[in-house]
N, C-alpha and C positions, 0 to 999 in steps of 0.2 A: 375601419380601425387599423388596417394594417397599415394603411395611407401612412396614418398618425405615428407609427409602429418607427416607421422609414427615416421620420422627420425627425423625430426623437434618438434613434439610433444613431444619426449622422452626425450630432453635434456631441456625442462622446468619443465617434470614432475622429473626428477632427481634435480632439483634444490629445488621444494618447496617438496619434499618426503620422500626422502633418508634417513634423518635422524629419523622418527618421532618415529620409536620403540625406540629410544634412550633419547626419551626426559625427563630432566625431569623437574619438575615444577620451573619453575622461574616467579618470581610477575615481571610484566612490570609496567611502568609508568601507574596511571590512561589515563594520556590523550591519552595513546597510541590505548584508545579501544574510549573513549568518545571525541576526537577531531571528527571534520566533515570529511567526506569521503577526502580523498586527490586525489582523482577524483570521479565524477559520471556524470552522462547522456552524457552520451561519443555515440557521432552520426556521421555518412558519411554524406558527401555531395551528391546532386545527380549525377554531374561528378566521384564522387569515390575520389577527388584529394585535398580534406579538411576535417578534421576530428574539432568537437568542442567539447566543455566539461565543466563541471563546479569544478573548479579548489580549493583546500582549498589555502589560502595563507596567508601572514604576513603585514601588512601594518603598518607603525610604530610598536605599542605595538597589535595593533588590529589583529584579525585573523578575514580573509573577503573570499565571495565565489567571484570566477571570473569568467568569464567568458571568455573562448581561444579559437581561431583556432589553428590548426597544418596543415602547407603547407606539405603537404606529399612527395613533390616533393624535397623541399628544406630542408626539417626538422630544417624550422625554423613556434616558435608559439609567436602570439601575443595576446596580452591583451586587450577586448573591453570595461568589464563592468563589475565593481563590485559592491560588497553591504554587508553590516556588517549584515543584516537578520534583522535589528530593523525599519529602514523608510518601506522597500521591501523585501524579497524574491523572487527567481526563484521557480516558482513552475513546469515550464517545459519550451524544447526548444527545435524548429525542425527546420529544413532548410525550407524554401521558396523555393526556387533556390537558385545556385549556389554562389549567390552574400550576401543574403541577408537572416536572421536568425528571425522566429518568437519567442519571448517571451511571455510567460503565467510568469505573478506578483503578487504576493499576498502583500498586503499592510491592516494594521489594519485601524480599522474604525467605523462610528457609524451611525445605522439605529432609529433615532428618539434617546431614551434612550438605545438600545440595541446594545452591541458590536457584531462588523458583521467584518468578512474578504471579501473584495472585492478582484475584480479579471481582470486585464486589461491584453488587447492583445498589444505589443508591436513588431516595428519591425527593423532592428537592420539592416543597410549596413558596412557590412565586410569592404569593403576598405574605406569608408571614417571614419565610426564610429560611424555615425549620428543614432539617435535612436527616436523611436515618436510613440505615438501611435495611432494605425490605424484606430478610426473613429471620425469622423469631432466633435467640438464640439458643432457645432450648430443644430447638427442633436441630437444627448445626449440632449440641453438642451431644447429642444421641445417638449419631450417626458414626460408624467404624474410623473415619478417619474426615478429617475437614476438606470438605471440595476447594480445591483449587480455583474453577471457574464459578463465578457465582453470580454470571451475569447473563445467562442463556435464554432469554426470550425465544419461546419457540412461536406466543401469538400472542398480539396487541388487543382480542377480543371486540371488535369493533361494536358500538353498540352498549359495552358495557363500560362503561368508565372509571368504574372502580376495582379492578380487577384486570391480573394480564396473568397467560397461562406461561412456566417456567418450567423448564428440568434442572434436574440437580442432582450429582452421584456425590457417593461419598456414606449410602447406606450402610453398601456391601462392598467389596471388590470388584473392578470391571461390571458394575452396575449403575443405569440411573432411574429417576423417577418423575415423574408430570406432575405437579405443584399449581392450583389456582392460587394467586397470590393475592391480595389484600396491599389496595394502596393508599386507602382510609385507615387503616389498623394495621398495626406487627402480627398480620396473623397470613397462614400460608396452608392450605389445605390438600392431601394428597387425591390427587382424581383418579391415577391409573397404577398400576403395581410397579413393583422394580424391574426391572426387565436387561437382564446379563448380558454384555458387552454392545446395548445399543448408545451411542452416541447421538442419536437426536432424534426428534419424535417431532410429526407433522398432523394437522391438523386441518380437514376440508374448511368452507368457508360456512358452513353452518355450526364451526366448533368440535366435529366430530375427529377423534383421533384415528385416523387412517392410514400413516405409512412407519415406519418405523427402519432405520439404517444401523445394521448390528457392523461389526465389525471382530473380528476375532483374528488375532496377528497380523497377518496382511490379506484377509480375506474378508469383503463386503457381502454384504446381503442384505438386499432389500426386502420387507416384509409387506403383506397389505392386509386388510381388512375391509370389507364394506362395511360393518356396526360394531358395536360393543359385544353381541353375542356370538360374536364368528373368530375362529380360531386365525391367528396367523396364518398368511399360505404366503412363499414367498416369489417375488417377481420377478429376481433379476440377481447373481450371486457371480463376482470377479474378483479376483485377483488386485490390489495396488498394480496403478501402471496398466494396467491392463486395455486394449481396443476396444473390450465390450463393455465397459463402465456405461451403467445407466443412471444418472445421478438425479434423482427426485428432484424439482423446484417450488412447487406450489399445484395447488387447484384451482382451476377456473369454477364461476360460477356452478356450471353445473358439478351435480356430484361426485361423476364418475370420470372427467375429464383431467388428466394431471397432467403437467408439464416439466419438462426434463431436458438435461441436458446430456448428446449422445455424441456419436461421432456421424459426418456426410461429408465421403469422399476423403476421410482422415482428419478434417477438420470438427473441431467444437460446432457445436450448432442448437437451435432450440426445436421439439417435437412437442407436439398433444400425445398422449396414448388415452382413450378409451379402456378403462380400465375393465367394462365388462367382457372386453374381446380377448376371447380363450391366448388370440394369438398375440396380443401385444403388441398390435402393429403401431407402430409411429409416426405421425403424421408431419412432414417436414410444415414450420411456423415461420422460421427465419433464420439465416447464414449469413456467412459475410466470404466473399471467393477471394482464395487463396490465405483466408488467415482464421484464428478461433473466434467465434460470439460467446462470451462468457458475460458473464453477470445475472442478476436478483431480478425475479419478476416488479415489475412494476404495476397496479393494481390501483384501479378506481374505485373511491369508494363508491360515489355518483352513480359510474355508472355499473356496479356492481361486477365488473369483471376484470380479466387480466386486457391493459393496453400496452403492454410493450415488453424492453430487458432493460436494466440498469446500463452506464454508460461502460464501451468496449473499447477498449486502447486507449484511453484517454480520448476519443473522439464525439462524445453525445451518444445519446439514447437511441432504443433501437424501435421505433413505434409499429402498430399496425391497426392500433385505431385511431380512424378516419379525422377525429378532432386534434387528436394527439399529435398525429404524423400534419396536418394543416398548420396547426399554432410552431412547432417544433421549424416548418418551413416557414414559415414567416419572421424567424427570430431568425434562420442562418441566413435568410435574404436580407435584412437590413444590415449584419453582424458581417460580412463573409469572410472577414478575417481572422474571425476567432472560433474556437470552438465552441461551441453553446452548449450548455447543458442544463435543461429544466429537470428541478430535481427535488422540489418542494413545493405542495400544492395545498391548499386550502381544501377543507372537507368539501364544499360546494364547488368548490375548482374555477373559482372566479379572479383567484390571488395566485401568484408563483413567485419562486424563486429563481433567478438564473444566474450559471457561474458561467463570464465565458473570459475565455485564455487563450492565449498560444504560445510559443516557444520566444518570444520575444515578450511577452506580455505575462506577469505572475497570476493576474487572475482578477476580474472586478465581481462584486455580488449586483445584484439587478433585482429589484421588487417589481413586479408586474401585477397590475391592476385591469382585470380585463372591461372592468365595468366602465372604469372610467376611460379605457383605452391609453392607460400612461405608463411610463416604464421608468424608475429613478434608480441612479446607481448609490447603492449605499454604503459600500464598503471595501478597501483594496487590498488585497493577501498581505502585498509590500511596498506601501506605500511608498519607500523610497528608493526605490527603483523607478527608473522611468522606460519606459518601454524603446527611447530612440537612441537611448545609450546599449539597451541589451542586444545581444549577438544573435542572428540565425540561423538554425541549427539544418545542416541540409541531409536529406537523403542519401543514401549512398550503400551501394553493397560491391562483394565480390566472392572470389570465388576460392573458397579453402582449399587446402594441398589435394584432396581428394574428389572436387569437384562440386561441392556441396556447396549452395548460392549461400551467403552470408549476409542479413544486411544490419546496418546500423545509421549511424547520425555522425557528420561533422560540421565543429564549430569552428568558425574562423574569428578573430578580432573584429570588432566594427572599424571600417573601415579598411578592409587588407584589400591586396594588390594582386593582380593576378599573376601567375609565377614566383609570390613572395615565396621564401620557407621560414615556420614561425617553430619557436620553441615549441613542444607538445607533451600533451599529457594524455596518455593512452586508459582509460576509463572503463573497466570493464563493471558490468553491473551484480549487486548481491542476490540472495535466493539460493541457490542460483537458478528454481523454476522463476523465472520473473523474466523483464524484459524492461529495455530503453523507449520508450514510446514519443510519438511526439507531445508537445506542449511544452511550460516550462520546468526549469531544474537550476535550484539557485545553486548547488556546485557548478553547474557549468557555465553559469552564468560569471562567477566569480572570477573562476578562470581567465574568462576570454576576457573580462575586463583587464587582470594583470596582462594581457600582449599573449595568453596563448592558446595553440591548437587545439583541439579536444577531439578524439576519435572514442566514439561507444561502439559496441556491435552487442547483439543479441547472437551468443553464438549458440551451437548446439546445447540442448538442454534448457536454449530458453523458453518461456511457453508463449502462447499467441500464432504459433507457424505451423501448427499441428502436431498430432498424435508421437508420428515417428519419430519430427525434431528433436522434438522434448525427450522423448525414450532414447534416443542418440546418445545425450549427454549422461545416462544412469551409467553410474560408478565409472565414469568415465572422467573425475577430476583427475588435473596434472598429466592427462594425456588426449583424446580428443577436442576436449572444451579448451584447452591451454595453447592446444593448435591453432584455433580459430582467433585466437586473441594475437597471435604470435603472426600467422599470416594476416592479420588486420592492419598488425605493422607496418609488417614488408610493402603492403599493396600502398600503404599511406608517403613512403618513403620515394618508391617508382613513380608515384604520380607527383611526386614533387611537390608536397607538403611540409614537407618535412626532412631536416638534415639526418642523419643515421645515427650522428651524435649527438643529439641533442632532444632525447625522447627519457621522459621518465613514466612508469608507470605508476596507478594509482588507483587504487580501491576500499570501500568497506566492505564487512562479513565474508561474502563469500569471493567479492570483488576483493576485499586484502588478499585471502589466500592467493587467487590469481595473480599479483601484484606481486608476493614472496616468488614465487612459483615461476613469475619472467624472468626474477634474476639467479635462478637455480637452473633452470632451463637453457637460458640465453643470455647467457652474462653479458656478451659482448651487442647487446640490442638496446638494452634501456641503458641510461647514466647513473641512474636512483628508481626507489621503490616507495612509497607511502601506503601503508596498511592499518584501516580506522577500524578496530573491532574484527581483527582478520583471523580466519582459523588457521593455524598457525601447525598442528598434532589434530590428524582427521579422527588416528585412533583415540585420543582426548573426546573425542566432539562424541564418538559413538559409545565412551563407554559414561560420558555424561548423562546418556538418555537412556540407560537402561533399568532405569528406574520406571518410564514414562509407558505410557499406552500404545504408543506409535513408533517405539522404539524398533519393529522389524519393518514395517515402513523406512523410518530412517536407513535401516541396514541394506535396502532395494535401492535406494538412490543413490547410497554412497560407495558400501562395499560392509564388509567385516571381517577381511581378514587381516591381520593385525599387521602382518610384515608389511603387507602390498599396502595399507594406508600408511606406514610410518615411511615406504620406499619413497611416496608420494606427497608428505607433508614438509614442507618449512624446514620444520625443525630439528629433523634429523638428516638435512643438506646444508645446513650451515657453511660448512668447508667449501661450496661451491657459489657462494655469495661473495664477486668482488667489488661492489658497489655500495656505495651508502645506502644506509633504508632509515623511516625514520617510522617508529610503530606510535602508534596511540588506542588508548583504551579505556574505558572507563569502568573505576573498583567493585563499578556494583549491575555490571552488565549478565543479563541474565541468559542470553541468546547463546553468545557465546564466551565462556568466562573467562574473566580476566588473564587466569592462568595462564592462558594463549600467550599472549604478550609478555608476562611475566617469564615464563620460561623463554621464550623464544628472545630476549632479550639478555636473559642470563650466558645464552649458549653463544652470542653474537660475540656477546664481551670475554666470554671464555676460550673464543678462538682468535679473539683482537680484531674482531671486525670492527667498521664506520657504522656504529647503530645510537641511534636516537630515542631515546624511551619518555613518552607522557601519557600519565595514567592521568585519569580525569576523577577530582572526587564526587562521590552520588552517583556516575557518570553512568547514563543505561546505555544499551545496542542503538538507541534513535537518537540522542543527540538531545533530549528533552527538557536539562539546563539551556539557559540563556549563556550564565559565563563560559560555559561549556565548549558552546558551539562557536563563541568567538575566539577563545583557547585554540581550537580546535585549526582553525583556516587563517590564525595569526602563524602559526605552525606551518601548516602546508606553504605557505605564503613564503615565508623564511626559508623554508630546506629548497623549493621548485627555486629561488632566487641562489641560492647558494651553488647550483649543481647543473643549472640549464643555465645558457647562455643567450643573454637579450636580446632584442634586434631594435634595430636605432628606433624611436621614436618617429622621426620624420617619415618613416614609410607609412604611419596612418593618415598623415597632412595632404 
């Protein structure tokens, strides 16, 4: 079968490959990179014999996501649920069983004065259509104030198909409670009490409630239980931020076995701990050297236990059973260009799904049939992109003012020269615990198709590099992290990338801030700044969330004291901005609001700056309009031409 595995793989990799030494640069339509995925969350059924998706499409003049099955039998797909992304979005979607499709929805909203995205569980039957959401209203309108989240699957119940167990606060204050839900009926019944500042409740694999994670300002505590008749006792109690985080993940078959994720050697990593052992030793399961393993147990049903971790930097799955880690190598051995990721499996585990990608490639979906031994590709993120036109993204690091290794990614045009220097756009990424990883990224893809440079870095405070990296970057905005971005520059300039004049920088969320922040810092380093959703007043940002549960959390990452964030914000250095910026935002952005932009364009104009203001309407933090996001990089598109200066053409010939 792998034989067949080979043969089969070869004639798609001969499809999107063949050509790419050949290419040369051709400008595609904007909407070609900035329309919505023309598929994503492409899922099995648990039979193996329905495949769903969220579909881009055309509805009149509108472009809307939908929501499909594809009868794999019959290969025919039909249409159950759409949404233009301005009432609703999907914000995810997994099968029930066989019949019937859970919905996670995000819809805007408002808590008192403050705009909040809420979050309802909806549940969807395939054959008739009917859709509702799964708990009672009279059980919601009993309760002290309406929960926010209301999509919290804490277990799928395997075995039981009509029924999945949920939490839900909003009893009491800083309280929630364990709910069996009813997915035959609007009905939802209470299993376990309310229990005071826990955030999420875990469940062995025999259904039994065993761990429970409280949280109280910035202090965790994990709790356990062996049964229903034993008191709390608890396991493990830190600090946010803290080196000794022990973060529950799941149970293995047996009862007493959990698995967690800890720190080894300062890196993320996954353990077992024996839960009867007085001492809670941890038993190293799997790591990855020099960087974090993060991600969700991955769990057979078959074979009734834990086989692996969900996929880690964007690179595939982390296996260690024997079938798993076999099949997983036989798919990068036929593939070895792309990353592979199997990530949906059929209850008997004879069907899969594979997404594989790389940074030139958006991403193919893949049905796997092990029965038959055949593999079809069924579906492409971006159809219209072609993989020998996209640019790739290289490795690269260096070394900050203080010594600190840096790395990130540079893209150059298809087709550059060596010793060329191209216009550039300096890229730092949002979170800002987050990071640039490999595979692909349609802004930068976008980019390099206009003729230019792209330098990302993960600088401090990113996550993926460890413990301390990460803890580097706390309340260290507009001074350490800004360093790293600043010397990312310089290091791109020395090595002859790049004119000195001819660099703009560019960001969302927390990448705008940074983007304000270069031309506040270093006027005389970039030409221009673009800031998509950018925090703009840190102290805005902090007293936005003091309403929120995590609101002293927030206060560890970023800071609170009020002068030292506004010394450090945008908005209150305006006077030190001599560079065009052009901001963009959307009215109904929940992450971080509008106000940002709104103010910090009022103060631009008020000192007679070169500032550009486009608010986007409906517009969220993620771009989740279609018009939106072509508004959006029709924009960028326009100011980077305006303010960087071209390089002839003939140097890609």
């Amino acid at each position: 079968m792998q034989g067949r595995f080979k043969q089969i793989f070869f004639i798609f990799i001969c499809l999107f490959y063949f050509n790419k030494t050949l290419a040369l640069v051709e400008p595609l339509p904007v909407s070609a990179f900035a329309s919505l995925p023309g598929v994503e969350q492409v899922i099995l059924s648990p039979n193996g014999e329905s495949i769903a998706s969220i579909v881009r499409s055309t509805i009149g003049n509108e472009t809307v996501s939908v929501l499909t099955v594809l009868d794999i039998k019959t290969n025919q797909t039909k249409s159950l649920l759409h949404t233009d992304n301005t009432k609703f979005k999907f914000d995810w979607i997994r099968w029930a069983n066989d019949n019937q499709i859970l919905i996670s929805s995000d819809f805007p909203d408002y808590r008192d004065a403050t705009k909040s995205v809420e979050k309802r569980l909806l549940v969807l039957n395939v054959d008739t259509k009917e859709v509702r959401n799964v708990w009672p209203k009279d059980l919601i309108s009993g309760f002290e104030y309406t929960p926010q989240f209301q999509n919290k699957i804490v277990d799928m119940l395997p075995g039981d198909e009509n029924h999945i167990l949920m939490e839900l606060d909003g009893i009491m204050r800083n309280s929630s409670k364990l709910f069996k839900v009813s997915l035959k009926e609007v009905k939802a019944k209470a299993v376990q009490r309310s229990k005071k500042y826990v955030r999420h409740w875990m469940v062995d694999r025999q259904k039994n409630v065993r761990i429970l994670t409280q949280v109280k300002d910035s202090t965790y505590q994990i709790l356990h239980r062996f049964n229903d008749d034993q008191d709390w006792n608890s396991l493990w109690e830190f600090e946010a931020f803290s080196d000794e985080g022990v973060w529950p993940l799941g149970f293995d078959r047996d009862v007493n076995i959990l698995y967690v994720q800890a720190l080894h050697n300062n890196f993320n990593a996954i353990f077992k701990v024996d839960l009867r052992d007085s001492k809670l030793k941890k038993e190293l399961v799997a790591h990855k050297n020099g960087y974090d393993l993060n991600g969700s147990l991955i769990y057979s049903q078959k074979r009734g236990r834990v086989v692996g971790i969900s996929s880690n930097h964007g690179q595939g799955n982390t296996y260690w059973d024997p079938s798993f880690k076999k099949l997983q190598a036989s798919i990068n051995q036929s593939m070895p260009d792309t990353f592979n990721i199997l990530y949906s499996v059929s209850k008997d585990e004879t069907r899969y799904l594979n997404l594989s990608y790389s940074d030139t490639h958006a991403g193919t979906y893949y049905f796997i049939d092990r029965k038959k031994g055949t593999i079809k590709a069924i579906a492409r993120k971006y159809p219209e992109l072609k993989p020998a036109l996209m640019a790739e993204k290289k490795p690269i690091s260096y070394q900050a003012r203080d010594g600190l290794t840096i790395e990130g990614y540079l893209t150059l045009p298809v087709g550059h020269k060596s010793g060329q220097q191209y216009p550039t756009v300096v890229f730092p990424h949002g979170g800002p615990i987050s990071y640039d990883g490999e595979g692909f990224d349609y802004w930068t893809q976008f980019l390099a198709n206009r003729g230019y440079a792209i330098l990302q870095m993960n600088f401090r405070g990113s996550s993926g590099y460890g413990h301390d990296f990460m803890k580097a970057g706390l309340k260290k905005w507009g001074l350490a992290m800004q360093d790293d971005i600043e010397d990312g520059t310089k290091w791109l300039i020395k090595k002859g990338y790049s004119d000195s004049g001819n660099i703009c920088i560019l960001g969302a969320s927390y990448g705008g801030y940074a983007a304000l922040m270069g031309l506040v810092r270093t006027p005389d380093l970039y030409q221009c700044a673009i800031s998509f959703a950018g925090v703009m007043d840190q102290d805005l940002l902090i007293r936005n969330n003091l309403k929120y549960s995590n609101n002293e959390i927030i206060k560890e990452q970023i800071g609170s004291n009020a002068s030292d964030l506004k010394a450090r914000s945008p908005l209150y250095n305006v006077n030190k901005i001599t560079k065009p910026v052009l901001l963009i935002h959307g009215d109904q952005d929940r992450r971080v609001q509008v106000l940002h932009s709104r103010n910090m364009q009022d103060e631009m104009e008020n000192q007679g700056k070169n500032s550009t203001y486009i608010e986007l309407k409906n517009g969220s933090h993620y771009l989740s309009i279609n018009e939106n996001r072509l508004a959006t990089f029709e924009a960028i598109e326009a100011f980077l031409g305006s303010h960087l200066k071209p390089i002839n053409t003939q140097d890609f010939e």
